[in-house]
C-alpha positions in Angstrom: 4.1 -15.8 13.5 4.6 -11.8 12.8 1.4 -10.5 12.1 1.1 -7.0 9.2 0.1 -3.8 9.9 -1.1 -3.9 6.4 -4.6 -5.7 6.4 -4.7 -6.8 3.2 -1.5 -9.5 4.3 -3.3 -11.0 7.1 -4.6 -13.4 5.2 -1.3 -14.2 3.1 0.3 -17.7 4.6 1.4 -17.8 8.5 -0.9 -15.0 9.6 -3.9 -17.8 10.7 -6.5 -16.3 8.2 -5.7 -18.0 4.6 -7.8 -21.3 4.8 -10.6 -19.9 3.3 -8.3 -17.5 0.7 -10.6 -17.0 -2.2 -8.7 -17.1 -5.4 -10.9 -16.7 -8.4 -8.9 -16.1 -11.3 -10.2 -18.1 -14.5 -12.8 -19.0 -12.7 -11.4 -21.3 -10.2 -12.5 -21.2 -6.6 -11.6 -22.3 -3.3 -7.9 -23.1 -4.4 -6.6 -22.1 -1.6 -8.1 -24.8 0.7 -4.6 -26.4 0.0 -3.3 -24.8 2.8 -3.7 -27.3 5.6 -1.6 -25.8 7.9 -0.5 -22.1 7.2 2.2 -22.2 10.3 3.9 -24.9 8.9 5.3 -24.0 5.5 7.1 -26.9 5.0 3.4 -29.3 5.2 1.6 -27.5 1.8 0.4 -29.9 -0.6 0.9 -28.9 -3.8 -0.7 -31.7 -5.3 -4.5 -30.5 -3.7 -4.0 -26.9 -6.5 -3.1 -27.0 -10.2 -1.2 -23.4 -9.9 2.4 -23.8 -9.6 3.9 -22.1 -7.0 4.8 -18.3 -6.3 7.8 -17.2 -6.8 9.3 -13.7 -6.8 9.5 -12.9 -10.5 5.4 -13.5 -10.3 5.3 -10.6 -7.2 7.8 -8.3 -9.0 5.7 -8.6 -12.5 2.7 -7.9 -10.6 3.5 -4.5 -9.1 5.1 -3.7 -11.1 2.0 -3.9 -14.1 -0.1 -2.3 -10.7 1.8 0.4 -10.0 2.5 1.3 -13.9 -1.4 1.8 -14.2 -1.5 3.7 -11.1 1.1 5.7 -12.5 -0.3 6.1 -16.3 -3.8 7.3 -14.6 -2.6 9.4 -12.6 -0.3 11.3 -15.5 -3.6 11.4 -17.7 -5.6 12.9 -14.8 -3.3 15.7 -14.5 -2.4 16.5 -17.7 -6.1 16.8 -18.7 -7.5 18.6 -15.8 -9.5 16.7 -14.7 -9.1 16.9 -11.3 -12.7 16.1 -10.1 -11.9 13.1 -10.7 -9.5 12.5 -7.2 -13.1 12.1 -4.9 -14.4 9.1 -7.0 -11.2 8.0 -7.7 -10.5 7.8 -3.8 -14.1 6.4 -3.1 -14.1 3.5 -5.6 -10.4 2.5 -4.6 -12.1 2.6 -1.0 -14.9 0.2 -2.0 -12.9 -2.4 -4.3 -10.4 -2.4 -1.5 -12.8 -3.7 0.5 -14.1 -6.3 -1.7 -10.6 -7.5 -2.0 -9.6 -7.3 1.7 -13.1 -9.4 2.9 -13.1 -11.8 0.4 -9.5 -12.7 0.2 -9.7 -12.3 -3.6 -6.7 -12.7 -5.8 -8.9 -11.0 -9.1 -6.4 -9.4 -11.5 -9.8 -7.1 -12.3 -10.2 -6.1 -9.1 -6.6 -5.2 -8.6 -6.5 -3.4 -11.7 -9.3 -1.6 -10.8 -8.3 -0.3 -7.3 -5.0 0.6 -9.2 -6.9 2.6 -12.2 -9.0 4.1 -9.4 -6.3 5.5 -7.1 -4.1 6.5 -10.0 -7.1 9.2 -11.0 -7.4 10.3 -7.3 -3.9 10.9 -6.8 -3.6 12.3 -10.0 -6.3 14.7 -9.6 -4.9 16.0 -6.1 -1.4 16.2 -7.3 -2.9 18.0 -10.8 -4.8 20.6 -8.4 -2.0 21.2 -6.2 0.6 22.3 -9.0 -2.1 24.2 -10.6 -2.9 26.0 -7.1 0.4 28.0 -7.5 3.4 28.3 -9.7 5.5 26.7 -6.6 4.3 24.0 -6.8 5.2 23.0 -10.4 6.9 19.6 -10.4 5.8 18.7 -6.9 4.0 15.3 -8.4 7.4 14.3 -10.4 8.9 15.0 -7.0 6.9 12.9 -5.0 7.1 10.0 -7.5 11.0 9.8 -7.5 10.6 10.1 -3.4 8.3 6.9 -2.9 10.2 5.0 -5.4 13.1 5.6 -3.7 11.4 5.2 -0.7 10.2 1.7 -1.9 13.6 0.9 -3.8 15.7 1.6 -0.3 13.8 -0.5 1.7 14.1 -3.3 -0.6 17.6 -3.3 -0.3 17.1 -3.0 3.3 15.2 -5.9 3.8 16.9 -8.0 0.9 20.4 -7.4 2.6 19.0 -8.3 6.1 20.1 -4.3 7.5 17.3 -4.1 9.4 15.6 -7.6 10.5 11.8 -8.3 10.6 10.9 -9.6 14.3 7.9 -9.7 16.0 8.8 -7.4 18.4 10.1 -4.6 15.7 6.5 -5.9 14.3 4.5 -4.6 16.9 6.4 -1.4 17.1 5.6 -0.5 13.9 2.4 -1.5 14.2 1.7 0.5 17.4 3.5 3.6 15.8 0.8 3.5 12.8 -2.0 2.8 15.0 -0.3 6.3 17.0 -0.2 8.8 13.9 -3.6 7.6 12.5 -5.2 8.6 15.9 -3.9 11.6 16.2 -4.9 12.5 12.8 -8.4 11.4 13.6 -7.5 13.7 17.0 -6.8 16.7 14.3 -9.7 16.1 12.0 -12.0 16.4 15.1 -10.1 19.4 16.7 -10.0 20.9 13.1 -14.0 22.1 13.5 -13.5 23.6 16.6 -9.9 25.2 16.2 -8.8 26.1 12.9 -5.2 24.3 12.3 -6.6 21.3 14.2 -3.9 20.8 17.0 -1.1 21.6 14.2 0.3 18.5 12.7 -1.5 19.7 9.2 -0.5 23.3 9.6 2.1 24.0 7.1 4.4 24.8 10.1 7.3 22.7 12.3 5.5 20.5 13.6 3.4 19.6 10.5 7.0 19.0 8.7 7.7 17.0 11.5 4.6 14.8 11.7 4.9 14.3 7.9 8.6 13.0 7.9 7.5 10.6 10.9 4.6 9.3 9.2 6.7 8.4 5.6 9.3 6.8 8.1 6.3 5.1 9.4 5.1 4.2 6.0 8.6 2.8 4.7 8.8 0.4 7.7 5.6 -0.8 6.9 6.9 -1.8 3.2 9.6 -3.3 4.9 6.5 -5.5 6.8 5.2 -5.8 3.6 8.3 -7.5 1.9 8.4 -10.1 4.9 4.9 -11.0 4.1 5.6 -11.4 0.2 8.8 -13.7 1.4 6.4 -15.6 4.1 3.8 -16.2 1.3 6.8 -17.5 -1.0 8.4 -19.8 1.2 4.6 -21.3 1.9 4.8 -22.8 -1.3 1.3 -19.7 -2.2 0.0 -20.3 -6.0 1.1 -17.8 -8.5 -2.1 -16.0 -8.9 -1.3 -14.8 -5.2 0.7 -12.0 -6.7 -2.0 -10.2 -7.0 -3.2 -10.0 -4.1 0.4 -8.9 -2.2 0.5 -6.4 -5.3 -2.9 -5.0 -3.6 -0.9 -4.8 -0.6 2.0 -3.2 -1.5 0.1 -0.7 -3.4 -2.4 0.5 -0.4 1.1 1.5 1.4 2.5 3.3 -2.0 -1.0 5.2 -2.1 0.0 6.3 1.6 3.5 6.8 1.0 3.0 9.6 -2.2 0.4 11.1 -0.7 2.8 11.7 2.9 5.6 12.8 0.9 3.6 14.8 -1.5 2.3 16.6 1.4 5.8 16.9 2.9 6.7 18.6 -0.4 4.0 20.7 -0.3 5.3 22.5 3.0 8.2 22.9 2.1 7.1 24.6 -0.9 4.8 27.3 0.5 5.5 31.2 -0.3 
């Protein structure tokens, strides 16, 4: 089975790690134990959980209603200047992600508020940014219309089978993220020795050309992403699951704005 680069799927049907999924929503627990054997979609038991089963209206609603609060936080953030508000935002969207990701939790609050919470941290760096400098006005409209069409082409991709999931185009994209992450981790390091770090956050070339790999990188992952929603689907998942691949999808939004809002951001220097 085709493991995600995205850890928040890795415990979504087929990737080994979703007998012990803890769904909690209306107070129900251990729902999940219906899944005798997560490689074999065909052997759920439907009869062992009262939830009917996913289907992709439920996964569409619930990112939709994610990233519309994302979205509506972030607007307020910037409008009202409140732009303090980006480091707690980031650091409580850091610690409910966690919650969610260790204990496999399908909570609409928690969801919520990891959306709520990263909505105010990217609106606070995107309300910052335009406020730096009169060229940068309209850069967050900007970056929202790039990730949605990001998201919205790679829907299409996957949905008309132009670019196939496989385990080996898995693993490449997998490998590519684990590559950019550590050579940001190479920069941040080099950045208190060297100012400019080793130039992939410059402002220059090569930081263009590090930020349009990075939101290729990101879009592939979606396209990861998608696969896992379908794998969950076809598994015969309960409904309430749509939360938790709305999580998902959302950690790799977060990543995609703030890449191409960055990208923007070069491109818009004086």
């Amino acid at each position: 089975m085709r493991s995600s680069s995205n850890p928040a799927f890795r415990n979504l049907p087929g990737q080994g790690g979703y007998a012990g999924f803890d769904d909690r929503v209306g107070g129900a627990a251990g729902g999940a134990a219906a899944y005798r054997q997560t490689t074999q979609p065909a052997g759920f038991d439907r009869s062992t959980t009262t939830d009917r089963p996913l289907t992709i209206d439920d996964v569409v609603a619930k990112t939709a209603i994610t990233a519309g609060v994302a979205l509506v936080a972030g607007v307020l953030t910037a409008l009202s200047g409140m732009y303090w508000l980006a480091l707690p935002g980031f650091l409580v969207g850091l610690v409910v992600s966690l919650i969610i990701i260790f204990k496999q939790s399908s909570n609409p609050a928690l969801v919520i508020t990891y959306s709520v919470a990263e909505g105010l941290a990217l609106g606070g760096i995107t309300g910052y940014l335009e406020s730096s400098s009169s060229s940068m006005a309209g850069i967050g409209f900007q970056a929202i219309i790039g990730t949605f069409g990001v998201f919205v082409g790679m829907l299409v991709v996957y949905k008309t089978g132009a670019i196939k999931v496989t385990p080996r185009l898995t693993k490449m994209v997998i490998g590519a993220m684990f590559g950019v992450v550590g050579l940001m981790l190479i920069n941040f390091v080099v950045g208190f020795f060297s100012p400019g770090g080793i130039g992939i956050r410059s402002g220059g070339p090569l930081a263009i050309l590090f930020s349009i790999v990075v939101i290729g990188i990101a879009a592939f992952i979606l396209l990861l992403d998608f696969d896992q929603a379908d794998q969950a689907i076809r598994a015969g998942a309960p409904a309430r699951t749509a939360w938790y691949i709305a999580f998902g999808l959302m950690t790799t939004l977060v990543w995609l704005y703030l890449e191409i809002l960055r990208l923007l951001s070069y491109l818009r220097q004086d």
